[in-house]
Each structure stands twice: as structure tokens, then as C-alpha cells.
C-alpha positions, 0 to 999 in steps of 0.5 A: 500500500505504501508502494502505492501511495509514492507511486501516486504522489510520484506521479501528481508530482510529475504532473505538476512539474510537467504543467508548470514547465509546460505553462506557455510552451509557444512564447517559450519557443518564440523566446528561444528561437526553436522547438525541441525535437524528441525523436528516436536515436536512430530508426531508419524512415522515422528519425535518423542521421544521415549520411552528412549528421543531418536528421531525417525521417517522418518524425523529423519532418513533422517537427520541421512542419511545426517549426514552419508553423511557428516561425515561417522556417523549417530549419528552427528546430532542434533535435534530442535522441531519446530512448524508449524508457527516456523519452515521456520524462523528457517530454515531462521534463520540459526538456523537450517541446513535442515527442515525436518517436514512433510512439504508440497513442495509448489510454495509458499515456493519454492519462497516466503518463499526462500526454495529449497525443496530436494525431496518427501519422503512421499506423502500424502494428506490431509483427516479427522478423526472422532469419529464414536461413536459420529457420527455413520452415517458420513461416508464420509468428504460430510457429515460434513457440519456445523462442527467443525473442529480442524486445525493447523494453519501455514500449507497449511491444512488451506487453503486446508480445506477453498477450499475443504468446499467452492468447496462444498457449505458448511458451517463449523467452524474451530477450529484452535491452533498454536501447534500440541499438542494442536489440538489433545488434543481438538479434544480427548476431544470432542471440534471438531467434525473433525480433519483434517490433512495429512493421514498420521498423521491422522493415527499417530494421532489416536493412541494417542487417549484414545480410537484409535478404536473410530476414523475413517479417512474419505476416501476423499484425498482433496489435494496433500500433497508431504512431504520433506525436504529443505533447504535455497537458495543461497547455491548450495554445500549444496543442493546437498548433501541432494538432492542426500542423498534422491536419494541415499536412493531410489537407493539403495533399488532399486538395493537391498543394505540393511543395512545387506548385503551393506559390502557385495554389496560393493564385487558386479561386477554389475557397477551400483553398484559399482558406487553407493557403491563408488567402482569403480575405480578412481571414483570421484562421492563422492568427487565431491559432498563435501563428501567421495566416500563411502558415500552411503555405510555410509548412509545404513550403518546409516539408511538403504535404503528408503524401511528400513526407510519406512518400520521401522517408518511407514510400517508394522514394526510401529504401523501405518502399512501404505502400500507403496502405491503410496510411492513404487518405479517406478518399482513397481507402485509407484512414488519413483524414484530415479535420477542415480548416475554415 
């Protein structure tokens, strides 16, 4: 019981230091001159350095659209690697403006952990991966019974793996490690019989394999796995602008403003995108939410709409060459639906 009540005054305490932190976290970052990036320290497609130290990466990228956002610059932004056990303290902390890593939306989080999650902007699903060579007749993830199995620790992957294992009557043995690195380098060298993780990092994962032909992802999907950003509680203004910074991101790709053609769209009498592009007369839309009425123009201007970045880190632009799939827009069967601006 009194394990209990520490942790629950732990917790209120971490709230209220993560609220008085957090009080008006958009004139702190107009005060500093950048937002503070959180992101993974190196998962390829999502938050990576590449070859010149310059990040990259669906994550990445949304915090540039924020930074657009707020400053008409994509470039103000810096960028913090966190670890899966690190990163909600950071947030928590005051350490960073918005944690953008791969992160699972959760009720946990939303509550718990006091996060206002911004949106989806890749939705996953946990999965495996093996070295076919070494297990030339597994074909399905119902094979892997008395496993060994690489996990990161600190992510809902653990308690996904433990459900999915326990649902059906099997029996396994986790091999788990704190750093993102660590985990792929245990599983290159034969350690683990299986890694698991989101799809989509299995993917990025197997290209930094010695031999990526070798390994093969399961197709059993044990989980739903809604990637995105957040942010702290208690700061509504804040919220706002990277809520719609996602929104404005889908919006855009819908109505066909690309970072090639946006100066000319801005000429466009179509009245949605006028409102969109800020363009319409007497608009407040901007202003109304901290940030300029062009605003939308300087976020594709930075990083293109979401298609552009979808498409660019992990699509048939990137070495990944994941499909759209479920991440295509409403109107094209997928679940990306962004909210209308007017």
C-alpha cells in the first residue's frame, strides 16, 4: 500500500512539474528561437542521421512542419535522441517541446503518463522478423513457440508480445535491452531467434542487417500500433498548433498543394483553398491559432504535404518502399483524414 501511495504522489508530482514547465510552451519557443525535437536515436524512415549528421525521417519532418508553423522556417528546430524508457520524462521534463518517436497513442499515456497525443501519422502494428536461413520452415509468428525473442523494453511491444504468446498457449523467452541499438545488434548476431517490433521498423530494421535478404517479417499484425506525436497537458495554445500542423499536412495533399506548385495554389479561386493557403480575405484562421495566416503555405513550403513526407522517408522514394496502405487518405481507402480548416 505504501508502494502505492509514492507511486501516486510520484506521479501528481510529475504532473505538476510537467504543467508548470509546460505553462506557455509557444512564447517559450518564440523566446528561444526553436522547438525541441524528441525523436528516436536512430530508426531508419522515422528519425535518423544521415549520411552528412543531418536528421531525417517522418518524425523529423513533422517537427520541421511545426517549426514552419511557428516561425515561417523549417530549419528552427532542434533535435534530442531519446530512448524508449527516456523519452515521456523528457517530454515531462520540459526538456523537450513535442515527442515525436514512433510512439504508440495509448489510454495509458493519454492519462497516466499526462500526454495529449496530436494525431496518427503512421499506423502500424506490431509483427516479427526472422532469419529464414536459420529457420527455413517458420513461416508464420504460430510457429515460434519456445523462442527467443529480442524486445525493447519501455514500449507497449512488451506487453503486446506477453498477450499475443499467452492468447496462444505458448511458451517463449524474451530477450529484452533498454536501447534500440542494442536489440538489433543481438538479434544480427544470432542471440534471438525473433525480433519483434512495429512493421514498420521491422522493415527499417532489416536493412541494417549484414545480410537484409536473410530476414523475413512474419505476416501476423498482433496489435494496433497508431504512431504520433504529443505533447504535455495543461497547455491548450500549444496543442493546437501541432494538432492542426498534422491536419494541415493531410489537407493539403488532399486538395493537391505540393511543395512545387503551393506559390502557385496560393493564385487558386477554389475557397477551400484559399482558406487553407491563408488567402482569403480578412481571414483570421492563422492568427487565431498563435501563428501567421500563411502558415500552411510555410509548412509545404518546409516539408511538403503528408503524401511528400510519406512518400520521401518511407514510400517508394526510401529504401523501405512501404505502400500507403491503410496510411492513404479517406478518399482513397485509407484512414488519413484530415479535420477542415475554415
Amino acid at each position: 500500500m505504501k508502494h502505492i501511495a509514492i507511486g501516486i504522489l510520484g506521479a501528481a508530482a510529475l504532473g505538476f512539474a510537467a504543467s508548470a514547465a509546460s505553462a506557455d510552451t509557444l512564447s517559450d519557443v518564440k523566446a528561444k528561437g526553436f522547438v525541441q525535437c524528441g525523436v528516436n536515436t536512430g530508426l531508419a524512415g522515422f528519425s535518423a542521421p544521415n549520411d552528412k549528421g543531418e536528421w531525417t525521417g517522418i518524425d523529423v519532418d513533422f517537427c520541421r512542419a511545426v517549426a514552419a508553423a511557428v516561425f515561417g522556417d523549417g530549419t528552427k528546430v532542434k533535435f534530442t535522441g531519446l530512448s524508449a524508457k527516456d523519452r515521456f520524462t523528457a517530454l515531462q521534463s520540459g526538456e523537450i517541446d513535442i515527442l515525436s518517436r514512433n510512439t504508440t497513442w495509448t489510454i495509458n499515456r493519454d492519462t497516466a503518463l499526462g500526454l495529449n497525443f496530436a494525431g496518427v501519422t503512421y499506423y502500424d502494428g506490431q509483427g516479427f522478423m526472422i532469419n529464414s536461413k536459420k529457420l527455413p520452415g517458420v513461416n508464420s509468428a504460430l510457429q515460434l513457440s519456445g523462442a527467443a525473442i529480442c524486445v525493447q523494453s519501455g514500449t507497449t511491444t512488451e506487453l503486446n508480445l506477453a498477450d499475443y504468446f499467452k492468447a496462444n498457449k505458448m511458451e517463449y523467452n524474451p530477450v529484452v535491452f533498454e536501447k534500440f541499438e542494442e536489440a538489433n545488434a543481438a538479434y544480427d548476431a544470432g542471440r534471438c531467434d525473433a525480433y519483434t517490433t512495429d512493421q514498420s521498423g521491422l522493415y527499417a530494421v532489416r536493412l541494417q542487417m549484414a545480410s537484409p535478404n536473410d530476414h523475413v517479417v512474419l505476416p501476423e499484425i498482433i496489435s494496433k500500433e497508431p504512431l504520433g506525436p504529443s505533447v504535455r497537458q495543461g497547455d491548450d495554445k500549444w496543442f493546437d498548433i501541432v494538432k492542426w500542423t498534422y491536419y494541415a499536412l493531410l489537407d493539403a495533399e488532399e486538395a493537391g498543394v505540393t511543395q512545387a506548385n503551393v506559390d502557385e495554389m496560393k493564385n487558386s479561386d477554389n475557397p477551400d483553398i484559399k482558406r487553407l493557403l491563408g488567402t482569403e480575405a480578412e481571414t483570421k484562421i492563422g492568427t487565431d491559432l498563435g501563428v501567421s495566416n500563411d502558415w500552411v503555405v510555410n509548412i509545404v513550403k518546409a516539408t511538403g504535404n503528408y503524401g511528400e513526407i510519406f512518400e520521401r522517408n518511407v514510400g517508394s522514394g526510401s529504401p523501405l518502399k512501404i505502400a500507403r496502405g491503410i496510411n492513404a487518405l479517406w478518399t482513397k481507402g485509407g484512414l488519413q483524414y484530415g479535420m477542415p480548416i475554415r
